[in-house]
N, C-alpha and C positions, 0 to 999 in steps of 0.2 A: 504494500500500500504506500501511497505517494506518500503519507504523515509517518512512517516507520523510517522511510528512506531518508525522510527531513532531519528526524533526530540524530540518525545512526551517522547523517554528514555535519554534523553540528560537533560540540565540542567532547561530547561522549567520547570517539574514537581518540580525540587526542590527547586527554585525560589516561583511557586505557594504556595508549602506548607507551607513553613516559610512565607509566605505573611497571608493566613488565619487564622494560629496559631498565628502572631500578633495582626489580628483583636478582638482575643477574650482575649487581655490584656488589660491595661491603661494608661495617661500625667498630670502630676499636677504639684504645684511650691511649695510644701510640705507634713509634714505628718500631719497638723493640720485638724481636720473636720471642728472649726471654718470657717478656709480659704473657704474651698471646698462648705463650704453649704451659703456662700455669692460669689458667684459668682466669686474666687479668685479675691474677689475686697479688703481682710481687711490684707495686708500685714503691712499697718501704725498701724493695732490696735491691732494684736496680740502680745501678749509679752509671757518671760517664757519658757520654754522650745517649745512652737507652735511657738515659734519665729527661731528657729534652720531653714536651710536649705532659710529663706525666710530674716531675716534681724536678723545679730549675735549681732548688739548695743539692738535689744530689748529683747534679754534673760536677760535686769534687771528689773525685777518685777516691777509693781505699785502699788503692794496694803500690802507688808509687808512681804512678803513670803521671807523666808532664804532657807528653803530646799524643794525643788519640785523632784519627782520622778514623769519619766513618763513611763507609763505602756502599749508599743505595741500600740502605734501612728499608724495607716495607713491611706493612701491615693493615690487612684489609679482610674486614666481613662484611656479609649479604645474608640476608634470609626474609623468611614468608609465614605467616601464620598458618601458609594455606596453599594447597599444591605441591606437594612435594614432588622429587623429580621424578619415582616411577609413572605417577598422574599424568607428568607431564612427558615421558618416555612413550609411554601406549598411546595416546590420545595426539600427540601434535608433531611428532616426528616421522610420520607417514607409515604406509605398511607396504613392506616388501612385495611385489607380485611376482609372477611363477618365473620370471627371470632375475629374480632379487633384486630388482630395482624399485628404490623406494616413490611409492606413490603417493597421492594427498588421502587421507583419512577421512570417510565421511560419519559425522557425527550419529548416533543413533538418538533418540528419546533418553533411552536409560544411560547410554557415555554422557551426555549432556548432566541427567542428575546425579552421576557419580562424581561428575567435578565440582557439581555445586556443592555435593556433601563433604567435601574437603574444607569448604568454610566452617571455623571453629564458630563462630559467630553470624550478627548480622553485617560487620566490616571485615574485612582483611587487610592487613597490613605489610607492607613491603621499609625494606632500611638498608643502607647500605655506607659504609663509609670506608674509604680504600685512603691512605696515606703512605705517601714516600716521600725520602728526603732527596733532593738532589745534591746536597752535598753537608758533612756537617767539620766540622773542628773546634779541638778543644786544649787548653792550653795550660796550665794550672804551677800555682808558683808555691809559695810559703804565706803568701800576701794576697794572694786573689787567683782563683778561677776564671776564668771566660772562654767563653765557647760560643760561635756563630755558626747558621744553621740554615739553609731552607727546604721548606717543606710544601712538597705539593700536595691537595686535599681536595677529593671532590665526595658530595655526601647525597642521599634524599632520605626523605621521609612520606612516604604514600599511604596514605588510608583506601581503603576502596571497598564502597557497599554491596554486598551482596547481588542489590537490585541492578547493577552493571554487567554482571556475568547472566542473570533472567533475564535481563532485555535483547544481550545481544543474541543467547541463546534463543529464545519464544516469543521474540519481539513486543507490542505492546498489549497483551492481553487485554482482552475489555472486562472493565470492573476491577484489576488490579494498578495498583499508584502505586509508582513508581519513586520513592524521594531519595535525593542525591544529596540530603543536606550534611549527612559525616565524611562526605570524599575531602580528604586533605592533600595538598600536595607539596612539597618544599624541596628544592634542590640545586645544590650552588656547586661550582668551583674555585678555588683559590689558591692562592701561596703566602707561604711566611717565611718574612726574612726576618729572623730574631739572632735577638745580642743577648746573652745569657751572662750572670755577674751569680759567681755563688762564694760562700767563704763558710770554713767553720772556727768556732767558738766554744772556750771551754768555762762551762758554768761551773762553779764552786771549785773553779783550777781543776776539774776530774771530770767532769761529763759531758763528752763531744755534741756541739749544737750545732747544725747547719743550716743554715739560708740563704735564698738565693733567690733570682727575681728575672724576667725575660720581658724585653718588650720587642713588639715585633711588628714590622712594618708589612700589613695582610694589603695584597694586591687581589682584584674578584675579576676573574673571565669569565664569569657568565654564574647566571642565579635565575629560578624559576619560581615563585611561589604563589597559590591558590589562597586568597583572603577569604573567601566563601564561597561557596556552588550552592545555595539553597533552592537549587532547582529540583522541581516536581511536575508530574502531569498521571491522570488516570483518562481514561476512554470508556465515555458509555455503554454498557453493553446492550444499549437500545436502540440509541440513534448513533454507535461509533463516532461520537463528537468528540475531539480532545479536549480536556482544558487541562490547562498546566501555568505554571509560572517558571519564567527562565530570570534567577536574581543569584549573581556570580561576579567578582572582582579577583583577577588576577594582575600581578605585578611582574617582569621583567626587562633583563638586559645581558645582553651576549655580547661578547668579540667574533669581529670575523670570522679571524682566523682559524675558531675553532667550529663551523657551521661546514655542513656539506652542500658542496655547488657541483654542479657537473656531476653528480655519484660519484666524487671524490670527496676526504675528509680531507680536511685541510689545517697544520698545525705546526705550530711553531714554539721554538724551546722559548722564546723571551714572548710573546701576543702584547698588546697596547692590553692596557686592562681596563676596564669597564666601571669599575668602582674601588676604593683604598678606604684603610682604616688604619687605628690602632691597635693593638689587641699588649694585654698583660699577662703572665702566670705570676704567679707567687707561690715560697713555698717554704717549709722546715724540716729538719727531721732532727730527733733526738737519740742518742745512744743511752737510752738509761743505764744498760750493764750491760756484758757479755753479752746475756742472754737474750736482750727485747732492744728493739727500736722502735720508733712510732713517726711516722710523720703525716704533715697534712699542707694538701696544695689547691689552691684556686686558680685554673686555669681558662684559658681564651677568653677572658674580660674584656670586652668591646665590640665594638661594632663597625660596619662596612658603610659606607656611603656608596651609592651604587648612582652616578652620574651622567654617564655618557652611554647613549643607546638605552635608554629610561623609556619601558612605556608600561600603561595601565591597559587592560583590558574591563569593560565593565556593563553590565548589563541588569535591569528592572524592568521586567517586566511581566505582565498577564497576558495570558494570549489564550486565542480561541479558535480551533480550524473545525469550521461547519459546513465546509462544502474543500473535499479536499481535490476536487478537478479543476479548482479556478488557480491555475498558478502563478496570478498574479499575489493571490495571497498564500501562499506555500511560500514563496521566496520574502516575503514582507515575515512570515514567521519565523524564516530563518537567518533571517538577520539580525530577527531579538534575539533570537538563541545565541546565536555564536557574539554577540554583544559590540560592544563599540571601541576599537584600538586608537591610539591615542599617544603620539608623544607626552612626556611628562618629564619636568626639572632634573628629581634624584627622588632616589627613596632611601631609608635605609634601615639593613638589618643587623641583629645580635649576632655576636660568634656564637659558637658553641660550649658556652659557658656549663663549666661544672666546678664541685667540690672532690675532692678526694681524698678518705683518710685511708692511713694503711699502717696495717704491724708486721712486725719480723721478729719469731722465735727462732732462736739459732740452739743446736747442741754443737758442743766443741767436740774438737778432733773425732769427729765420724761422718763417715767409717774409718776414718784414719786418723793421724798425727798430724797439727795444720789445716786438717779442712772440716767444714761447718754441714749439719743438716738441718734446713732451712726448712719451716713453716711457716706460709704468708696470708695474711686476708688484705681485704680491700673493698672499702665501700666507698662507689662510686654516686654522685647525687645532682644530675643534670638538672640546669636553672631552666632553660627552656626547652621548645619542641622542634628548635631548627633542625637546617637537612643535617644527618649526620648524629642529633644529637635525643637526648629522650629525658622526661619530668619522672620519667618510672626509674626507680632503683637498682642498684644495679650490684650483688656483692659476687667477690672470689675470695677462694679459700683455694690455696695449693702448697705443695709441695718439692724440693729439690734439694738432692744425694748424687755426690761422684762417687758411683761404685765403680767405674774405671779412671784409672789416671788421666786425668785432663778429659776425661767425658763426663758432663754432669746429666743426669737424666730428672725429668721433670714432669708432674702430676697437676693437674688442677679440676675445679669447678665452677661454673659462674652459675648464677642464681638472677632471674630477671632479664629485663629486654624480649628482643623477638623470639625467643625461644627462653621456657621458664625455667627450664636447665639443660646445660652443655656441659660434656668433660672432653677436657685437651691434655694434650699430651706434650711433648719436646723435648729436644735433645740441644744441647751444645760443646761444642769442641775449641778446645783452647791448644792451641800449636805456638810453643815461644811467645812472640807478641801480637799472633795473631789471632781472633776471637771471631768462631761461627755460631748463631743461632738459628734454630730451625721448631718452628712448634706450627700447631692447631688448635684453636679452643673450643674446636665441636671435632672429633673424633669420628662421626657417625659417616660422614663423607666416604670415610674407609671401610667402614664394615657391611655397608647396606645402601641400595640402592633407593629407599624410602627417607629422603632427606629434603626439608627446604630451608636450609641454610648452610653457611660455607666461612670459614676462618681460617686464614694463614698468615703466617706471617714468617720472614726471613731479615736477619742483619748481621753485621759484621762491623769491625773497627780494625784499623793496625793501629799499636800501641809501641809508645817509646819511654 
């Protein structure tokens, strides 16, 4: 029907798209693997440059190091309340025909509601935040630390209501309403160029204190985010008349260079950027005794001014289609649908402001003579809902023991976020002054093909 075809070319489709193209990114609280393969429970016990991004008092080394270089740090999860990958294996990767080439899948009745019953709820949810550094260094004297860093970050946050997967499935039923008012959408990219200054301090002449502070010049290529969709509509099931309301405000701005022209992407290591901020961490940690340390960090405080290539999308309206063969009014409704664009000055948004406390229990010499078995927590407690970031809580608890020389192996759990529990796992290898990490903070990826979400994370430093 001409009034199906109106919605489904309206902002629906484009909404969905950037919803699944989120799914298949990632959310972490650094670039360290350490972190990610204990369960982002070891924010107290990273130090050095894996300490950037998660607590700037512990970029001062403990064990000697003056100059650390780190070499392409990354750290990135994705995941989905909904759909997991076999879901999404059987149903939209085609089916093999008698000469094993894959063909398009046709949906049945019953495939249709088996995917719908993959919503835990009436939204589903998608998150992603992928970071890496392109370059970090670190210097550290008797007198002061500092360490310069940049880091690239692209993140979203997608809500998306059930009645998106009904509609595009069974289109607009008559007598069922359709409301679009919990679709959330958010998602930015950016870089930080931060100067990090940490030192410690000994209170009472005996108890090591450290503090330390980052400010960092955040450059934005591009940011997408939905202020409201409270758009709705049902259809008679008498006279098939629609009525609906399309009332939706969205804000953006992109750089070129990162947009595809020609079915080419197109990108560049330095883009003009699109909007600048300032952004802060703060942070301390305390050595009570041997045994415990505690620390607590306030990181990405500030916000983007987003300037250049600024527009608003906005639309209010009620609308009626009671004759849907006059298409002068089909296209008059669909142009309130899809709303009114619009250059506009600047807008601007929060970083991805959180809290973070964490402890470290250490046993000495085990399993050996000189080296520690570490148990870490970490509570995580995001200020806002930007891309990347979450108001829900977030704790780890993990663990880490060198039962081989120079290999440490590592256990974790996180509690909260898009998945209400994940165990990770990781490994790291220390070669002379050279330091590899490698972890996962969801495990399942590996063992099972019934997975929607995804965490890894990999870094390294040479050390002098």
């Amino acid at each position: 029907m001409t009034h199906l075809r109106l919605l489904r070319t309206g902002l629906l489709p484009l909404l969905l798209s950037v919803a699944l193209t989120a799914a298949a990114g990632a959310q972490t609280i650094g670039t360290s693997a350490r972190l990610t393969g204990m369960g982002n429970s070891s924010a107290g016990l990273v130090r050095g440059l894996d300490a950037l991004n998660v607590n700037p008092a512990q970029l001062v080394p403990n064990d000697g190091v003056t100059v650390s270089l780190g070499i392409l740090p990354f750290g990135a999860q994705a995941g989905a309340d909904f759909m997991d990958y076999a879901t999404y294996e059987k149903y939209f990767t085609g089916t093999p025909n008698e000469k094993g080439v894959r063909e398009a899948t046709y949906l049945t009745t019953l495939d249709k509601q088996a995917i719908l019953n993959t919503f835990q709820g009436e939204v589903g949810h998608f998150t992603h935040d992928i970071r890496y550094a392109l370059g970090g260094l670190m210097i550290s004297t008797k007198f002061l630390t500092v360490g310069f860093s940049v880091t690239e970050r692209t993140g979203s946050n997608i809500s998306l209501p059930r009645s998106f997967a009904e509609f595009t499935f069974f289109g607009n039923e008559p007598g069922k309403e359709f409301d679009f008012s919990k679709t959330e959408v958010s998602s930015s990219w950016t870089r930080d160029y931060a100067l990090t200054v940490a030192q410690e301090f000994r209170l009472y002449r005996r108890i090591p204190v450290l503090v330390g502070a980052s400010v960092k010049l955040v450059h934005g290529y591009g940011y997408f985010g939905l202020e409201r969709f409270n758009s709705s509509f049902v259809t008679d099931p008498d006279t098939y008349e629609v009525r609906g309301t399309a009332d939706m405000a969205a804000r953006y701005a992109g750089s070129e260079e990162w947009l595809f022209a020609n079915n080419d992407f197109h990108y560049t290591l330095f883009p003009d950027p699109v909007g600048s901020g300032i952004g802060f961490d703060l942070g301390a940690n305390v050595q009570v005794n041997r045994y415990f340390s505690a620390g607590l960090s306030l990181v990405d405080l500030g916000s983007v001014t987003w300037n250049r290539r600024a527009h608003e999308i906005s639309a209010n309206e009620d609308f009626v289609i009671d004759d849907i063969t006059t298409s002068d009014q089909v296209d008059e409704i669909k142009s309130r649908l899809n709303g009114q664009e619009y250059a506009i000055p600047s807008f601007s948004t929060p970083l991805p402001s959180a809290m973070i406390i964490s402890g470290v229990f250490a046993l000495p010499d085990m399993p050996r003579k000189g080296r520690n078995w570490y148990f870490t927590v970490a509570y995580r407690q995001g200020f806002n809902d930007v891309a990347g970031n979450s108001t829900s809580p977030r704790l780890g608890l993990g663990t880490e023991i060198e039962l081989l020389y120079n290999v440490a192996f590592r256990l974790g759990a996180n509690f909260g976020g898009i998945r209400p529990v994940t165990l990770g796992a990781g490994v790291g290898f220390i070669a002379d002054n050279f330091k590899l990490d490698i972890g996962t903070m969801d495990v399942t990826p590996h063992l099972t093909n019934t997975f929607s979400a995804v965490a890894v994370g990999i870094s390294s430093h040479w050390d002098i």
